[in-house]
Residue frames as qw, qx, qy, qz and C-alpha x, y, z in Angstrom:
[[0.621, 0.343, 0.583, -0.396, 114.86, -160.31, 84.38],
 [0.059, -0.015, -0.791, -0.609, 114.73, -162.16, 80.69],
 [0.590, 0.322, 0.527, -0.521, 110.82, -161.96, 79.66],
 [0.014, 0.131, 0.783, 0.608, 109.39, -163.67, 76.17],
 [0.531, 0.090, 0.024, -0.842, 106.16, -161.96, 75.45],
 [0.527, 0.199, -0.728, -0.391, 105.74, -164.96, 72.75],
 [0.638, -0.005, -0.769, -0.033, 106.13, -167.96, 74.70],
 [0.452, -0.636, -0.280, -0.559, 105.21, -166.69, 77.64],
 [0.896, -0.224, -0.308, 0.229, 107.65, -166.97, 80.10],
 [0.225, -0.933, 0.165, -0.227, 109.90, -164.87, 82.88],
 [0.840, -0.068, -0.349, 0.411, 113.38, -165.47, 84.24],
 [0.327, -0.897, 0.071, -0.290, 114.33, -164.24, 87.54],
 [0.851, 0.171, -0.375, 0.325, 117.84, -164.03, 88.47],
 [0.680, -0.715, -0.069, 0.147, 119.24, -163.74, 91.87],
 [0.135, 0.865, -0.483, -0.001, 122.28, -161.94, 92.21],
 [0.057, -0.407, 0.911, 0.007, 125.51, -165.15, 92.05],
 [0.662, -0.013, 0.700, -0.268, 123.36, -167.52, 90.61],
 [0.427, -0.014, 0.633, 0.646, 124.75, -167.59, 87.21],
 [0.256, 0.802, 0.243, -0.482, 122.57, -164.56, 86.14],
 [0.236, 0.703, -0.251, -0.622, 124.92, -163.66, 83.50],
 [0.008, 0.152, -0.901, -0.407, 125.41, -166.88, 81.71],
 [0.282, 0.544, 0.779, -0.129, 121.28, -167.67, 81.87],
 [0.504, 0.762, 0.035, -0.405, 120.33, -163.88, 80.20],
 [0.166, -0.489, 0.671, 0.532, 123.18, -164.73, 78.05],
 [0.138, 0.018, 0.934, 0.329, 121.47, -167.60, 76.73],
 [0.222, 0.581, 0.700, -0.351, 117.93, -166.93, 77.34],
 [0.133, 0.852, 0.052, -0.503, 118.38, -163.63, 74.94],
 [0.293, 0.493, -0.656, -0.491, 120.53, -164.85, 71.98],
 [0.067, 0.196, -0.946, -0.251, 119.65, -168.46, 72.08],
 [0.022, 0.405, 0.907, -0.110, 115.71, -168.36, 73.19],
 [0.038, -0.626, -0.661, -0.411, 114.09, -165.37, 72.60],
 [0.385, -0.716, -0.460, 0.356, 114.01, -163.54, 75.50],
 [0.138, 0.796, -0.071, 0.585, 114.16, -159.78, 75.78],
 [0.344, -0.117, -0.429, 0.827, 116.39, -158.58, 78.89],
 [0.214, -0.698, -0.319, -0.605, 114.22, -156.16, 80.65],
 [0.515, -0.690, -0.232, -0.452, 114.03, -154.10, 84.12],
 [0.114, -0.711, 0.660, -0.213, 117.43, -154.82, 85.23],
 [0.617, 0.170, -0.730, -0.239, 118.64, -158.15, 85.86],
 [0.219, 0.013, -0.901, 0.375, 118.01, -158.77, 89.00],
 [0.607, -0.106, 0.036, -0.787, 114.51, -157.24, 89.17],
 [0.085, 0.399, 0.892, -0.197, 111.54, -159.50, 90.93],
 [0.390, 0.504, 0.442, -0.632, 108.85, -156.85, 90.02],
 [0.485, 0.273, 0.742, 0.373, 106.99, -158.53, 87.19],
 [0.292, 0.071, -0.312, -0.901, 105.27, -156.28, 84.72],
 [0.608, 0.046, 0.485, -0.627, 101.32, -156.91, 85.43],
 [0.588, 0.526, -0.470, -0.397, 101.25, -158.42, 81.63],
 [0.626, 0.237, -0.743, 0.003, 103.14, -161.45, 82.82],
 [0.449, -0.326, 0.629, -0.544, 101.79, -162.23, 86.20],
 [0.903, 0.086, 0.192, -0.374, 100.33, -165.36, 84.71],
 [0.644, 0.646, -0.387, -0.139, 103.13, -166.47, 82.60],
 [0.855, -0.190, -0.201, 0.438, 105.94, -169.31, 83.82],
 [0.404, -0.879, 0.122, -0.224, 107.96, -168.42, 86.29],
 [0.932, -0.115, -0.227, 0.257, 111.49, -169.58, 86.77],
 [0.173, -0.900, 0.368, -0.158, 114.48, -168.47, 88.73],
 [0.688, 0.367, -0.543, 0.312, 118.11, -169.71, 89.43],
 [0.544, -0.767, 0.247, -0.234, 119.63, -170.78, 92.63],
 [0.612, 0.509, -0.573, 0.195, 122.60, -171.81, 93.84],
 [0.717, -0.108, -0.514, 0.458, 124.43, -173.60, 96.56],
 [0.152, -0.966, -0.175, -0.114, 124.82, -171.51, 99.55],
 [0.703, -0.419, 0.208, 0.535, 128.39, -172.19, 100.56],
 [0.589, 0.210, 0.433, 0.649, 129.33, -171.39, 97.00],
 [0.133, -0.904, -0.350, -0.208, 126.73, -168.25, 96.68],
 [0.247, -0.957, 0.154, 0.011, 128.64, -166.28, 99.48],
 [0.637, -0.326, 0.313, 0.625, 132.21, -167.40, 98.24],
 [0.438, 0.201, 0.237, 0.844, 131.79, -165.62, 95.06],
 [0.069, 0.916, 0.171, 0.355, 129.63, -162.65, 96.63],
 [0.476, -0.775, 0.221, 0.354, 132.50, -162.08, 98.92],
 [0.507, -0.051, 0.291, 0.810, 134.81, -161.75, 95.35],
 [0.173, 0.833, 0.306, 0.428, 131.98, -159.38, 94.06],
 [0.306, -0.930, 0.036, 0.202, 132.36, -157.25, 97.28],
 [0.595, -0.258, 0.205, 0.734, 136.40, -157.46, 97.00],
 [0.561, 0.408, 0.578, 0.430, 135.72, -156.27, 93.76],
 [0.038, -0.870, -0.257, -0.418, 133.59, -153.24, 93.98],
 [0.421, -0.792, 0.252, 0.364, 136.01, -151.95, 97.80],
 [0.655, 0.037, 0.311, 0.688, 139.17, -152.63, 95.31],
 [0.185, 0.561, 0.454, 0.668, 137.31, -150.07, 92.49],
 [0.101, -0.929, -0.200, -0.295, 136.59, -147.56, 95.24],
 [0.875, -0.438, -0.079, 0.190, 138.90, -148.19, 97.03],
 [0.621, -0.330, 0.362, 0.612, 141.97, -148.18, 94.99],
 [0.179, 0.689, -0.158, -0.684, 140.63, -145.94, 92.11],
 [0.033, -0.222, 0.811, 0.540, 141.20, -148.60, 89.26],
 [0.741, 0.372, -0.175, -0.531, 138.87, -149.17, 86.83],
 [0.813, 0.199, -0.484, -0.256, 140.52, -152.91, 86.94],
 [0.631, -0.591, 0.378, -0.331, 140.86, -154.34, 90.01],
 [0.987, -0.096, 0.126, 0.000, 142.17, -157.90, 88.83],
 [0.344, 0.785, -0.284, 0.430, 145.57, -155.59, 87.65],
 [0.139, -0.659, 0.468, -0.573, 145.68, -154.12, 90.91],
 [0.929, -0.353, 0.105, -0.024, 144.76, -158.06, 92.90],
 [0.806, 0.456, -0.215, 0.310, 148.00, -159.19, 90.62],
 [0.079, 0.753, -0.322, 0.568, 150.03, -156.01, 92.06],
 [0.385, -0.715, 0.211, -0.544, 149.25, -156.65, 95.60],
 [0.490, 0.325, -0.806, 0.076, 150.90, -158.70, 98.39],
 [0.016, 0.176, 0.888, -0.425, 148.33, -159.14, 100.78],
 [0.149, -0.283, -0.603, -0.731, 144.86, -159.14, 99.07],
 [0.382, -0.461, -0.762, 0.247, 143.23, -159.93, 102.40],
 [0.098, -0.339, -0.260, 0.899, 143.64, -156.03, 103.76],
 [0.182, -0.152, -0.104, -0.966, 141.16, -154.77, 101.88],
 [0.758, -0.124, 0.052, -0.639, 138.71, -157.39, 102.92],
 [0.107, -0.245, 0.958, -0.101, 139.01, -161.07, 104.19],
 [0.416, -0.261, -0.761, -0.424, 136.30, -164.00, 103.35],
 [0.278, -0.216, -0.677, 0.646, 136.12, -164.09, 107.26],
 [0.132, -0.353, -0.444, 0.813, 134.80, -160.96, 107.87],
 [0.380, 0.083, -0.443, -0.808, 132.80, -160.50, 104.86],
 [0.524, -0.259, -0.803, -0.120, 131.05, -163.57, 106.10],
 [0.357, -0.295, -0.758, 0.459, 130.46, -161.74, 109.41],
 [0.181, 0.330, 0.182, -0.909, 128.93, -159.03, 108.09],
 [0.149, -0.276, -0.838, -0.447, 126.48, -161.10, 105.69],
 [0.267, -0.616, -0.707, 0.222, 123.75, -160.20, 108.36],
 [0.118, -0.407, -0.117, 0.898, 124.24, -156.58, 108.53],
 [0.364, 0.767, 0.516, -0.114, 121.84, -154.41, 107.20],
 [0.119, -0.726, 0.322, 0.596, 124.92, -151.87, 106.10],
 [0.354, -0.151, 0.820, 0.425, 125.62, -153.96, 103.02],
 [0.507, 0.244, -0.129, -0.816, 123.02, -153.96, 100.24],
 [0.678, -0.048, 0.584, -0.443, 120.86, -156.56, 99.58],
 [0.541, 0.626, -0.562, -0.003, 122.63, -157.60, 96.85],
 [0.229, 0.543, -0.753, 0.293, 124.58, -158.71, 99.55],
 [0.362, -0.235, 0.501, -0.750, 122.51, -159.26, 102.37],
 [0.791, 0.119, 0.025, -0.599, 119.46, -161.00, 100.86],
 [0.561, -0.039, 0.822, -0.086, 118.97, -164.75, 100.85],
 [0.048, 0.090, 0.857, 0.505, 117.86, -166.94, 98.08],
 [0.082, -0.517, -0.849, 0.073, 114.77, -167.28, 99.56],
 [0.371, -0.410, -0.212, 0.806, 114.49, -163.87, 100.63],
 [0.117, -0.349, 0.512, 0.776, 115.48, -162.65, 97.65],
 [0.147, -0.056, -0.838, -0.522, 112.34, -164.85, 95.58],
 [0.056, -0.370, -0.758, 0.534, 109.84, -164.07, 98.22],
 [0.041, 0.535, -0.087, -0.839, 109.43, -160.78, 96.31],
 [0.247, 0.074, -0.688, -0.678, 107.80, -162.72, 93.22],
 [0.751, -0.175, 0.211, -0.601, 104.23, -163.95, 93.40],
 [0.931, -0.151, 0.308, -0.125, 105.15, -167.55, 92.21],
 [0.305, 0.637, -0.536, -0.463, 107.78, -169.16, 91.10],
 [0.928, 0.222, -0.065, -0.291, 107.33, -172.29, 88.96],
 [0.899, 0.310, -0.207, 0.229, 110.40, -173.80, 87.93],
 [0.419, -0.797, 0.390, 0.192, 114.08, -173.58, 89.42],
 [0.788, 0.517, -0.282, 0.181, 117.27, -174.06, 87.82],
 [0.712, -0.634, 0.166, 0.251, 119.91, -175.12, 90.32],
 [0.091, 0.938, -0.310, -0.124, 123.60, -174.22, 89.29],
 [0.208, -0.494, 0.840, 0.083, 125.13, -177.02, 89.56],
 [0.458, 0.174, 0.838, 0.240, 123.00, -178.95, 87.18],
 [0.315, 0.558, -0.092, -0.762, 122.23, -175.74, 84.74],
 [0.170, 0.252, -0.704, -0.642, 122.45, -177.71, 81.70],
 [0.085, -0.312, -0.942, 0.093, 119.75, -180.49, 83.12],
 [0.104, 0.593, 0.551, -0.578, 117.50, -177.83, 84.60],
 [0.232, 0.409, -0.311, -0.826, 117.75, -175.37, 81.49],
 [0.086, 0.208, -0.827, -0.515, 116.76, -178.40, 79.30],
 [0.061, -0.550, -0.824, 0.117, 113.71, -179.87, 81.23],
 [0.255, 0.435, 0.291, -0.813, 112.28, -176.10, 80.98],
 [0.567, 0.558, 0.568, -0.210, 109.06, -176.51, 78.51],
 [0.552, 0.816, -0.097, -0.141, 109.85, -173.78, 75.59],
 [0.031, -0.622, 0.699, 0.351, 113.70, -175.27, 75.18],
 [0.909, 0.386, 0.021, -0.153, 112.93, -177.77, 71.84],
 [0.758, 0.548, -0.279, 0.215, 116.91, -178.19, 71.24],
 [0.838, -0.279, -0.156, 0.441, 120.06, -178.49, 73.00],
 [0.083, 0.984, 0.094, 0.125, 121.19, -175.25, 74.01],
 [0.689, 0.330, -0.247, 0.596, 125.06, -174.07, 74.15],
 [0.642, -0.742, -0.182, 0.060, 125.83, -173.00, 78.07],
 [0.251, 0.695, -0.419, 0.528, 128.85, -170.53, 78.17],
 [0.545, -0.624, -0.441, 0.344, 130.28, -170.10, 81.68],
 [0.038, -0.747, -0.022, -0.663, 130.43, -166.35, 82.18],
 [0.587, -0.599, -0.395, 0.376, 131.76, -164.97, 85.59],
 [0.178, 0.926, -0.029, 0.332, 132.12, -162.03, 86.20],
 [0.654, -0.692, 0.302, -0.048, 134.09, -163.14, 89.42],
 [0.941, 0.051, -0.004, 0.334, 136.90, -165.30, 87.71],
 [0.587, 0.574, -0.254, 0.512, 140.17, -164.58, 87.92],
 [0.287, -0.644, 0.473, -0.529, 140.55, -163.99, 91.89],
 [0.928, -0.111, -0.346, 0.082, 141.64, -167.30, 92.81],
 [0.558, 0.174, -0.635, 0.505, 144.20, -165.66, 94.77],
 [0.310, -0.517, 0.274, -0.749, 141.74, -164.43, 96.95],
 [0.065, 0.041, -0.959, 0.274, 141.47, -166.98, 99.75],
 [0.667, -0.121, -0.195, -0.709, 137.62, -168.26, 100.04],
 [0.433, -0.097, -0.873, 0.202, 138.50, -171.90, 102.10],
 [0.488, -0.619, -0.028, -0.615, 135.91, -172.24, 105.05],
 [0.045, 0.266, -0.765, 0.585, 136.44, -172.63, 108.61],
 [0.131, -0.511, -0.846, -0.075, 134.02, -174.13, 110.77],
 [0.009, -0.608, -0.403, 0.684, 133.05, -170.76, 111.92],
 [0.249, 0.334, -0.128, -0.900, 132.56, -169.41, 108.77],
 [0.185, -0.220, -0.909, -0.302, 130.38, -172.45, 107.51],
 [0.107, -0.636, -0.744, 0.177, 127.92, -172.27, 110.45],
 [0.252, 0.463, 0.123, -0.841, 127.65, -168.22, 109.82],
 [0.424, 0.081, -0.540, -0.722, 126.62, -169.11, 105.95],
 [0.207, -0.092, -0.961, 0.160, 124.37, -171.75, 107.76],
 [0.057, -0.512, -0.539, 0.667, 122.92, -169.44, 110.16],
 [0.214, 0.388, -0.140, -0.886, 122.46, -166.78, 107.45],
 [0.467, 0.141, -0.468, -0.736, 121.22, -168.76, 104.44],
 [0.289, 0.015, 0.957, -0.004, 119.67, -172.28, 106.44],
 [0.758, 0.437, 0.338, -0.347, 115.93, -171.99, 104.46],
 [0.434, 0.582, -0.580, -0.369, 118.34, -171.79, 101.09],
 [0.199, -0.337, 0.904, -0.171, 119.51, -175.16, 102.79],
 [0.412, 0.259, 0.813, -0.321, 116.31, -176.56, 103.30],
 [0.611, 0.659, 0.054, -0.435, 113.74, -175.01, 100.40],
 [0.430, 0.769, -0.327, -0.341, 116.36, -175.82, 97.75],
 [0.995, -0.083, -0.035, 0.039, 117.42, -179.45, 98.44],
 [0.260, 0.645, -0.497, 0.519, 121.34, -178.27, 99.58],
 [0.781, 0.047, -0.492, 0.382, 123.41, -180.06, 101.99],
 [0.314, -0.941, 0.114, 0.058, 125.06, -178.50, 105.09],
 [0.848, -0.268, 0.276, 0.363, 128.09, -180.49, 104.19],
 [0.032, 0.730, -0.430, -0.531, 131.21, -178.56, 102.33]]
């Protein structure tokens, strides 16, 4: 959560929905103070009136890179390393510790944390309102049409997920219609295709 007392305004960021490149900017290039973890939804009573915006992304895309977060975090307990994209390099079947497949069939489980688990919607249900959206795939449009930005702002891309292109993330139709099944309001509320 980025809050500006000043200008009066809150960003709420779903986990994969370019969280770290928005506080990035929101905090060196607008004001904003990082506060309450970054994915927090409980406002501080202070700013229950204040704008409201939040990021969202595609859902197809959404659960390809939380299925590199998971890899990520089994790799680091997994395999003990403190740098898992070393130990992806090392390895000659990255799939064994976890496939996109089956990470996509446990998207519904309640075992996973809701990190994992939780929808977009879901996930934004948990705020009394939000005003504005910034869609990922048109961050630089959406960031710009928000009221307190007065200048063109410089949009890193920050991932925390890069570098695991060799992990295989292509969808089948069976794993489309589970992210379907799991995320269809994201579909619908957020003006997203079903198409790949």
């Amino acid at each position: 959560m980025v809050i500006n007392q000043k200008e009066r305004w809150v960003f709420i960021s779903p986990p994969k929905t370019a969280s770290t490149t928005l506080t990035e900017v929101l905090t060196t290039q607008c004001g904003g103070v990082a506060r309450e973890g970054r994915h927090a939804v409980r406002l501080p009573a202070e700013c229950s009136d204040f704008l409201i915006f939040a990021s969202v992304r595609n859902p197809y895309h959404r659960a390809q890179s939380l299925f590199r977060h998971r890899w990520l975090q089994l790799c680091r307990q997994q395999m003990d390393t403190k740098n898992p994209r070393e130990a992806l390099r090392g390895m000659k079947n990255p799939e064994e510790l976890l496939t996109f497949a089956d990470f996509i069939a446990q998207i519904h489980e309640t075992d996973l944390a809701p990190f994992y688990t939780f929808t977009l919607s879901r996930w934004l249900q948990r705020v009394p309102h939000v005003d504005a959206l910034i869609h990922v795939e048109r961050l630089e449009y959406d960031v710009s049409a928000l009221p307190f930005v007065k200048n063109a702002l410089d949009i890193p891309r920050m991932n925390c997920t890069a570098g695991l292109t060799r992990l295989d993330c292509e969808y089948t139709h069976s794993t489309a219609a589970e992210v379907w099944r799991w995320a269809d309001e994201d579909f619908i509320q957020y003006g997203y295709g079903i198409d790949l």
